[in-house]
C-alpha atoms as an extended CHARMM CRD file, in Angstrom:
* protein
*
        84  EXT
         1         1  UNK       CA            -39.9790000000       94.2250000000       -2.8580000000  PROA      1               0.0000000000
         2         2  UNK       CA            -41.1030000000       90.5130000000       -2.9220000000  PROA      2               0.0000000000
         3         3  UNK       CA            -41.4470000000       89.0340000000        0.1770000000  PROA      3               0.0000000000
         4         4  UNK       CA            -39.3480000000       85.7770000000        0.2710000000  PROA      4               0.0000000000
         5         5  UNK       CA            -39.4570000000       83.0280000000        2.5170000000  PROA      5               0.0000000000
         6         6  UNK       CA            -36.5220000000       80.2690000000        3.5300000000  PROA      6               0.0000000000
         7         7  UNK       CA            -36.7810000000       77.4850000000        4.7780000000  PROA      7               0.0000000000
         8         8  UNK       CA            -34.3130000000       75.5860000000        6.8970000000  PROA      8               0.0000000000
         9         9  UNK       CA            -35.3750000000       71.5040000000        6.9650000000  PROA      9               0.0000000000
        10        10  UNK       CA            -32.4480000000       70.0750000000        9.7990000000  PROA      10              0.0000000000
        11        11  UNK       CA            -32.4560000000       68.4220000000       13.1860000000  PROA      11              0.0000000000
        12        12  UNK       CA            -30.6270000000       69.0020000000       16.2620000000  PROA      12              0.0000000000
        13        13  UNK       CA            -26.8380000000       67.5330000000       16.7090000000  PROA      13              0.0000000000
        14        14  UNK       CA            -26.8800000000       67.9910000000       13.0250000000  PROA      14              0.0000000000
        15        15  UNK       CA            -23.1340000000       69.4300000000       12.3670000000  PROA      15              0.0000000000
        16        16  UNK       CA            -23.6520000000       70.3040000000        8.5380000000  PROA      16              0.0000000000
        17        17  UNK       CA            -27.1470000000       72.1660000000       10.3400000000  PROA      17              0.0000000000
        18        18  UNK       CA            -25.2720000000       73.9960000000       12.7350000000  PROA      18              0.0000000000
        19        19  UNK       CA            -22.9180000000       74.8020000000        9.5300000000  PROA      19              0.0000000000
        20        20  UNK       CA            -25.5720000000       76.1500000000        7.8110000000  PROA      20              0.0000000000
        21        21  UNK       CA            -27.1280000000       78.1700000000       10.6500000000  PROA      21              0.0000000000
        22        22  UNK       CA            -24.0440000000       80.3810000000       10.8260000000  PROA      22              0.0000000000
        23        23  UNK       CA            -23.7930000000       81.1300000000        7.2650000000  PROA      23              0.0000000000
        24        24  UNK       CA            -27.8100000000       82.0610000000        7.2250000000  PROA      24              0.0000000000
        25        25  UNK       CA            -26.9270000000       84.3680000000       10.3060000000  PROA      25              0.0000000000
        26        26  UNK       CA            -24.4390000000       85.9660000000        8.1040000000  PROA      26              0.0000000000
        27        27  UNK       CA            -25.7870000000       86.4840000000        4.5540000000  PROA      27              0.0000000000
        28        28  UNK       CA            -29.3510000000       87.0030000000        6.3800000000  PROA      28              0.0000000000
        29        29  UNK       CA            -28.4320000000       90.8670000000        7.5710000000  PROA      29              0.0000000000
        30        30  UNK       CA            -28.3530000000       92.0420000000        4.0280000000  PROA      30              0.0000000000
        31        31  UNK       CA            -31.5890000000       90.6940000000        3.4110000000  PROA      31              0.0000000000
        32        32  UNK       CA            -33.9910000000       91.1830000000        6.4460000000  PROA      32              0.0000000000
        33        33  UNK       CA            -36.5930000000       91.1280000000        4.7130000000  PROA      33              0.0000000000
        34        34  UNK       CA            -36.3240000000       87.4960000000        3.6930000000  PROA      34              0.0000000000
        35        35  UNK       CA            -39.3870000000       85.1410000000        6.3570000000  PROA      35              0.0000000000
        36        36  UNK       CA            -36.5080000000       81.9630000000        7.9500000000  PROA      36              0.0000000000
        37        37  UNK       CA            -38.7200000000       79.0130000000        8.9010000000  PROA      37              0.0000000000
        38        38  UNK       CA            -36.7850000000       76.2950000000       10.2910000000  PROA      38              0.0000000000
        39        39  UNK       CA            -38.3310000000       72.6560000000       10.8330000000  PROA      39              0.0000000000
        40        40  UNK       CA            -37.4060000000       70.4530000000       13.0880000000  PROA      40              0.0000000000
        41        41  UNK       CA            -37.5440000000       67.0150000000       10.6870000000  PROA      41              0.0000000000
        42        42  UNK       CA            -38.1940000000       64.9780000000       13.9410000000  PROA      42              0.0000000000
        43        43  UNK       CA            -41.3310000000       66.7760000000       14.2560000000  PROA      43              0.0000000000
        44        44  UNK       CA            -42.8330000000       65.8790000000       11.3290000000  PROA      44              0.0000000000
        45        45  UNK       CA            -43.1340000000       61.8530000000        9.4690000000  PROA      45              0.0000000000
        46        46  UNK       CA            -43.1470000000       63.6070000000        6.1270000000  PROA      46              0.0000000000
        47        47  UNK       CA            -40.3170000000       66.0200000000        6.3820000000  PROA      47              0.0000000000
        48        48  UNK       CA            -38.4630000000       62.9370000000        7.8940000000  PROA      48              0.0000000000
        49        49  UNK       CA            -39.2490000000       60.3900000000        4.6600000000  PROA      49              0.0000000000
        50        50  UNK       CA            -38.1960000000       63.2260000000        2.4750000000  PROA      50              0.0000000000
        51        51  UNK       CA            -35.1840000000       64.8430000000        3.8440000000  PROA      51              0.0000000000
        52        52  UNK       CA            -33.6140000000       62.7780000000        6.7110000000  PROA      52              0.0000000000
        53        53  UNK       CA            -30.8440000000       61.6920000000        4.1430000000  PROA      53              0.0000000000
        54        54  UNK       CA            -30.0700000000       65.4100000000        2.5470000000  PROA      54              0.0000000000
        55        55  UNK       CA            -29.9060000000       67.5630000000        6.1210000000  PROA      55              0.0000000000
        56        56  UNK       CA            -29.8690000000       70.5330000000        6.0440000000  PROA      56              0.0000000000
        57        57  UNK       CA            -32.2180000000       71.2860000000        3.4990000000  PROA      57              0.0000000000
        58        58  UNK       CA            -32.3490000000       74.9300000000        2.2710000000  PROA      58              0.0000000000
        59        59  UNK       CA            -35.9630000000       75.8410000000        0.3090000000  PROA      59              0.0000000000
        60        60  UNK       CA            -36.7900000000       79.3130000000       -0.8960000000  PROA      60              0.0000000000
        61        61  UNK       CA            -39.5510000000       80.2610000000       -1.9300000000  PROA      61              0.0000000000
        62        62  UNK       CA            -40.7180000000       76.5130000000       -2.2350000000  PROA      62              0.0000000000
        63        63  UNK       CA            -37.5630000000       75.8730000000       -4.8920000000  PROA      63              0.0000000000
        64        64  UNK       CA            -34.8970000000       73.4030000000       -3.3540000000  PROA      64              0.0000000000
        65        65  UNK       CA            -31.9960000000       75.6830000000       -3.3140000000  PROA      65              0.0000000000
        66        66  UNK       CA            -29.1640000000       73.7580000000       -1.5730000000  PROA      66              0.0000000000
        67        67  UNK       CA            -28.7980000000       70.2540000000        0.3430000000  PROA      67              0.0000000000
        68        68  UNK       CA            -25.7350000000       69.1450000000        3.0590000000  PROA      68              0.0000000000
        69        69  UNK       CA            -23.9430000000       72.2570000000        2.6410000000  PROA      69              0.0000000000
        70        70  UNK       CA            -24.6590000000       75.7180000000        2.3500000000  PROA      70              0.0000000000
        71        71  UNK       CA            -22.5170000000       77.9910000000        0.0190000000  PROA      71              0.0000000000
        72        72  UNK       CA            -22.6400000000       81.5500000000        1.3220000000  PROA      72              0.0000000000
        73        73  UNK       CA            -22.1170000000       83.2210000000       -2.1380000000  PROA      73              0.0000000000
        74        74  UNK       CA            -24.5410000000       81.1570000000       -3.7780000000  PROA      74              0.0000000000
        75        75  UNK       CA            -27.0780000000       81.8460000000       -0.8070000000  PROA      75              0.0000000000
        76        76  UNK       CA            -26.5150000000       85.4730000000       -1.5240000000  PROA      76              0.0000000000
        77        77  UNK       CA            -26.8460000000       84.8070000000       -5.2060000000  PROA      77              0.0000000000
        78        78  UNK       CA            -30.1030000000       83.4640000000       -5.0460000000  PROA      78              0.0000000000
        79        79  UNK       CA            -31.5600000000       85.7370000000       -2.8460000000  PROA      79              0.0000000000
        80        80  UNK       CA            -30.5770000000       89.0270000000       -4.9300000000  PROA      80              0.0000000000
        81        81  UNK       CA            -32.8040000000       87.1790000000       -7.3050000000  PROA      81              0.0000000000
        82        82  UNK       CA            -35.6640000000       86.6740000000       -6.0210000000  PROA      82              0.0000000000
        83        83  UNK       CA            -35.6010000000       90.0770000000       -4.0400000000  PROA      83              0.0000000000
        84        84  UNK       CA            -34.8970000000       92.2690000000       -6.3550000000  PROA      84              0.0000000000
């Protein structure tokens, strides 16, 4: 199995981030093998220029997957993908 890495790209107080969190939580237990990095985009000038409008950003595998919300079944979509 490929090891696969997501990242989350939000901010705290960020609703839609908070959204997102809890559908990660839940589509993450049927893939724990999957690496979740989350950055803070306050943190970092870059992140910031690039994604403060499109929070929360969802990358995997360095591939823009998703931007303001998170569908679950697409989540799990992509990630039978590039697991399997």
């Amino acid at each position: 199995m490929t090891r696969v890495t997501l990242e989350l790209f939000g901010k705290p107080g960020c609703h839609l981030c908070d959204d997102a969190k809890v559908v990660l939580d839940d589509v993450l237990v049927d893939f724990p093998d999957v690496e979740v990095v989350e950055h803070n985009i306050l943190n970092d000038p870059e992140h910031f220029e690039l994604y403060q409008t499109l929070i929360p950003v969802v990358v995997i595998d360095g591939e823009r997957h998703s931007t303001w919300r998170l569908d679950e079944a697409a989540l799990r979509e992509a990630l039978t993908e590039v697991t399997s």
